[in-house]
C-alpha positions as CSV (number, residue, x, y, z in Angstrom):
1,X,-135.9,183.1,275.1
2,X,-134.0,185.3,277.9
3,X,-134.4,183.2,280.4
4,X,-132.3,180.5,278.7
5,X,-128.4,180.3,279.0
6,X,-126.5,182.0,276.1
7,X,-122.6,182.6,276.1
8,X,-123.3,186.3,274.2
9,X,-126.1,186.5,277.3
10,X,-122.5,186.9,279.1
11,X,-122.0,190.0,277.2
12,X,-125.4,191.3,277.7
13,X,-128.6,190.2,278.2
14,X,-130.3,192.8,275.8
15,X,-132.4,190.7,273.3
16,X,-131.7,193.1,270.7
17,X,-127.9,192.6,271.2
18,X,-128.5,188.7,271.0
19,X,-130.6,188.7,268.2
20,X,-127.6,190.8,266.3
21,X,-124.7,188.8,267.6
22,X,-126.1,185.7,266.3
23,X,-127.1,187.1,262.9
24,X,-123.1,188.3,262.8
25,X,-122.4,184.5,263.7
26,X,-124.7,183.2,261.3
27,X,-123.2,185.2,258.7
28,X,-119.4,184.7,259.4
29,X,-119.5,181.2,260.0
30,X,-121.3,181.1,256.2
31,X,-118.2,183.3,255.1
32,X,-116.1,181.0,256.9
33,X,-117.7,178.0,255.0
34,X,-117.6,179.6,251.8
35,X,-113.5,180.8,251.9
36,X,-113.2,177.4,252.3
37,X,-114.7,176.0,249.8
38,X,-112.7,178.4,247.9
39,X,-109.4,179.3,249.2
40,X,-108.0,176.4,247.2
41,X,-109.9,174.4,244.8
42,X,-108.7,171.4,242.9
43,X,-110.1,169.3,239.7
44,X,-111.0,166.6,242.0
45,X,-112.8,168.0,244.9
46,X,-112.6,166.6,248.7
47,X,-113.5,168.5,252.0
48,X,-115.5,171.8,252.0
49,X,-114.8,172.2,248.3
50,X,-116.7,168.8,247.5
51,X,-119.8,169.6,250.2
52,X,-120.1,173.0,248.9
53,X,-120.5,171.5,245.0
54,X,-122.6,169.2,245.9
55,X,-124.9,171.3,247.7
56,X,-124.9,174.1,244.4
57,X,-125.9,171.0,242.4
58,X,-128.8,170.4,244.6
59,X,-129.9,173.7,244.0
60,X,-129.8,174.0,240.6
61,X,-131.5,170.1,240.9
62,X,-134.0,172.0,243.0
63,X,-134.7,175.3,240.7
64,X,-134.6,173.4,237.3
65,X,-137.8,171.8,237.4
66,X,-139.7,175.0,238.7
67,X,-138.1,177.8,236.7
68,X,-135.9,175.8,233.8
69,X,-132.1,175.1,234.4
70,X,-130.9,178.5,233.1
71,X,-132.6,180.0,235.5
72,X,-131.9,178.3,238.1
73,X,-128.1,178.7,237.3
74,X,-128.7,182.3,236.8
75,X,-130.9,182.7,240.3
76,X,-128.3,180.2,242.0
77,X,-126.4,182.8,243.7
78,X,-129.9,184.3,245.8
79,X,-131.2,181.1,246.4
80,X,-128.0,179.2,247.7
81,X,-127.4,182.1,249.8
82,X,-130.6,182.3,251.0
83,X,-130.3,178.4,251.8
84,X,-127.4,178.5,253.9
85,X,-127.9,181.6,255.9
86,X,-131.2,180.2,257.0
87,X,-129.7,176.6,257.6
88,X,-126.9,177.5,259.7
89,X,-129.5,180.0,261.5
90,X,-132.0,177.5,261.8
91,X,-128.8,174.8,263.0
92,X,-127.4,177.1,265.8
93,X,-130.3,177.1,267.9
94,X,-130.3,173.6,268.3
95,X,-126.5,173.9,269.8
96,X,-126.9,174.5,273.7
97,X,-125.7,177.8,274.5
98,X,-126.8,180.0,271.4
99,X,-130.1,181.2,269.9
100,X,-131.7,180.5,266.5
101,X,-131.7,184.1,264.6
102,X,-134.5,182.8,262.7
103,X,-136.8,182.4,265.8
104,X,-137.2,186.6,265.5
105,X,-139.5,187.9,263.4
106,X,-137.2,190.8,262.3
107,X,-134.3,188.6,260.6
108,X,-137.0,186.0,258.6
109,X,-139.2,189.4,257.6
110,X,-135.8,191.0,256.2
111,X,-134.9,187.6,254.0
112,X,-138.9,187.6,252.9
113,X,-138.6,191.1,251.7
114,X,-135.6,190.8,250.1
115,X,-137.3,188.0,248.1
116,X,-140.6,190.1,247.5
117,X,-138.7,193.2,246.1
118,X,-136.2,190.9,243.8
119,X,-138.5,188.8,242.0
120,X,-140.5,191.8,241.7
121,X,-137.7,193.5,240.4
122,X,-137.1,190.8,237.8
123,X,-140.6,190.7,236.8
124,X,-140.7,194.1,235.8
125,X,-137.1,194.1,234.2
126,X,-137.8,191.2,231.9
127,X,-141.4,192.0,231.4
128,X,-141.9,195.9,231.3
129,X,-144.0,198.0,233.7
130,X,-147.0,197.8,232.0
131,X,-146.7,194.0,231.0
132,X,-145.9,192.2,234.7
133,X,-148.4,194.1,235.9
134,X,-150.9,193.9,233.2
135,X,-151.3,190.3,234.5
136,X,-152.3,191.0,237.9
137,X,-155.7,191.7,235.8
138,X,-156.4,187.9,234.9
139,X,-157.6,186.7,231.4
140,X,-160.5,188.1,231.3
141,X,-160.8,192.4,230.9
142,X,-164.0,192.5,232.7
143,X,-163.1,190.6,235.9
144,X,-159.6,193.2,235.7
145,X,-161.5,195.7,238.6
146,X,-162.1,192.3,240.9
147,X,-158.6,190.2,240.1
148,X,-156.1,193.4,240.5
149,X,-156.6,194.4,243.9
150,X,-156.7,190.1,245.0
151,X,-153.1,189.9,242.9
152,X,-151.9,192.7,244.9
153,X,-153.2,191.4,248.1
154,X,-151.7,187.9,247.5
155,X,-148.4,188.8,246.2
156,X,-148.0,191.1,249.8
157,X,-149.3,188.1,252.0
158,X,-146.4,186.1,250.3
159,X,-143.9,188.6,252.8
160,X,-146.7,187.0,255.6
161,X,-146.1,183.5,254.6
162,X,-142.5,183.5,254.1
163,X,-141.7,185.4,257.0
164,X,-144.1,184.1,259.5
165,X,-143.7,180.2,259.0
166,X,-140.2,180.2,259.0
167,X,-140.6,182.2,262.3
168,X,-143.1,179.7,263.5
169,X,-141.2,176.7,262.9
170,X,-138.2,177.6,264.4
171,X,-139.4,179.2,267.6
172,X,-141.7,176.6,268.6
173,X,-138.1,174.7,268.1
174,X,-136.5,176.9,270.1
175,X,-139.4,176.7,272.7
176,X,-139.6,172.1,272.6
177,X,-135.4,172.4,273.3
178,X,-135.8,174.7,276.0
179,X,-138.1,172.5,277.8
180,X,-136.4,169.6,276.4
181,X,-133.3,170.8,277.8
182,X,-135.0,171.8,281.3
183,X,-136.4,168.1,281.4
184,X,-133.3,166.9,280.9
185,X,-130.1,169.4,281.2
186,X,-127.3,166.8,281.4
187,X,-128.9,164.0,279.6
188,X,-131.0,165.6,276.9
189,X,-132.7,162.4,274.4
190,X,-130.8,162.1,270.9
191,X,-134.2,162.0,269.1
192,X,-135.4,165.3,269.5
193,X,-132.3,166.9,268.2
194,X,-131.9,164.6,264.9
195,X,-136.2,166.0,264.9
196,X,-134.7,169.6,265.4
197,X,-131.9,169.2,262.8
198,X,-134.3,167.7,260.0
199,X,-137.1,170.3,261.0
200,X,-134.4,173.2,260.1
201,X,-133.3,171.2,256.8
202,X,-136.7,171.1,255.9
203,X,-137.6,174.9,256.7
204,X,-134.6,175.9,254.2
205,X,-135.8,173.8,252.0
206,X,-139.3,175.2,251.9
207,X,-138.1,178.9,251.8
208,X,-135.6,178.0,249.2
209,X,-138.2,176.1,246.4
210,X,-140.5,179.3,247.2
211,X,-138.3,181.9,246.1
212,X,-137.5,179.7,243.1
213,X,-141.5,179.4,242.8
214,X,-142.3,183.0,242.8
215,X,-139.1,184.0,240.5
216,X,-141.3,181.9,237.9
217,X,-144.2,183.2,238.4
218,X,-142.5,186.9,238.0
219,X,-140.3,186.0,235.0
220,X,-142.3,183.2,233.1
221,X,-144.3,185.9,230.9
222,X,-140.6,186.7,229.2
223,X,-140.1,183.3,228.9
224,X,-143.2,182.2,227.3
225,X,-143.2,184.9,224.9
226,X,-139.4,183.7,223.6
């Protein structure tokens, strides 16, 4: 996407450097959202306070059929962070002039690793070593040799999915504005950016339920052994 306008392009045209920059906006306009939402709360919430609690109760809405609403409260923080660095990544593309950081391999890779090693991390800390992994090996002992290495295989293809259809999704965005925006520079059709808006809505969405999806799978030996 060099060839199309972008205002940190002004700064330098190094696609590294862009990439970056809009991760850094990404993150700090997040930051931005979430001091306000905070900076001064009241019983009765209105503003940024009152989007932001509505948007945790989604969430927890979200996670509590998947994982149990414990869970989900307890896993809120990962997944609502996830959820709105990747929505206002996903958003900011769509705004002439700056650059989807989701529409790079690198960033959605980093977010789907981060993923991979946690709810592997929790699997193992709720389960034990030997447990979590003990059920890689299906129910049946003499299939254990064949079901291991497929486990293993599909739970590293999950860094594949997550990464690689978020990065999908949003580049072949970024690619339909571009031409969208070449077609029509000064008088660019309303529809194809409510499309583009609901696409990235729908992207978070999907990595958010995953990462509640495989936080079950990792933790849901604990829980049905309580």
């Amino acid at each position: 996407m060099n060839e199309v306008f972008t205002f940190f392009g002004l700064l330098s045209e190094n696609h590294a450097f862009l990439i970056v920059a809009h991760t850094l906006l990404s993150a700090a306009l997040v930051l931005w959202f979430a001091k306000s939402a905070t900076s001064a709360m009241q019983i009765v919430p209105k503003g940024a306070q009152n989007v932001a609690e509505a948007y945790l109760d989604g969430v927890i809405t979200m996670g509590k059929d998947v994982i149990g609403e414990n869970n989900a409260r307890k896993y809120l923080p990962l997944v609502a962070t996830i959820g709105l660095i990747v929505f206002v990544a996903n958003v900011l593309g769509i705004i002439p002039g700056f650059e989807s950081p989701t529409g790079n391999i690198n960033f959605t890779l980093a977010l789907a690793l981060i993923v991979f090693i946690y709810y592997n991390y929790e699997g193992i800390r709720k389960n034990g070593v030997v447990s979590y992994f003990k059920h890689f090996m299906g129910p049946e002992p003499l299939l254990a040799p064949l079901m291991f290495p497929i486990e293993i295989v599909s739970h590293f293809s999950r860094i594949i999915s997550l990464s690689f259809r978020l990065f999908g999704n949003i580049k072949g965005d970024d690619l339909f504005l571009a031409v969208i925006l070449m077609l029509a520079p000064f008088v660019a059709p309303l529809a194809p950016f409510a499309l583009l808006t609901f696409s990235a809505l729908l992207q978070t969405f999907i990595f958010m339920i995953l990462t509640y999806v495989y936080l079950a799978g990792a933790v849901s030996l604990h829980e049905e052994s309580l």
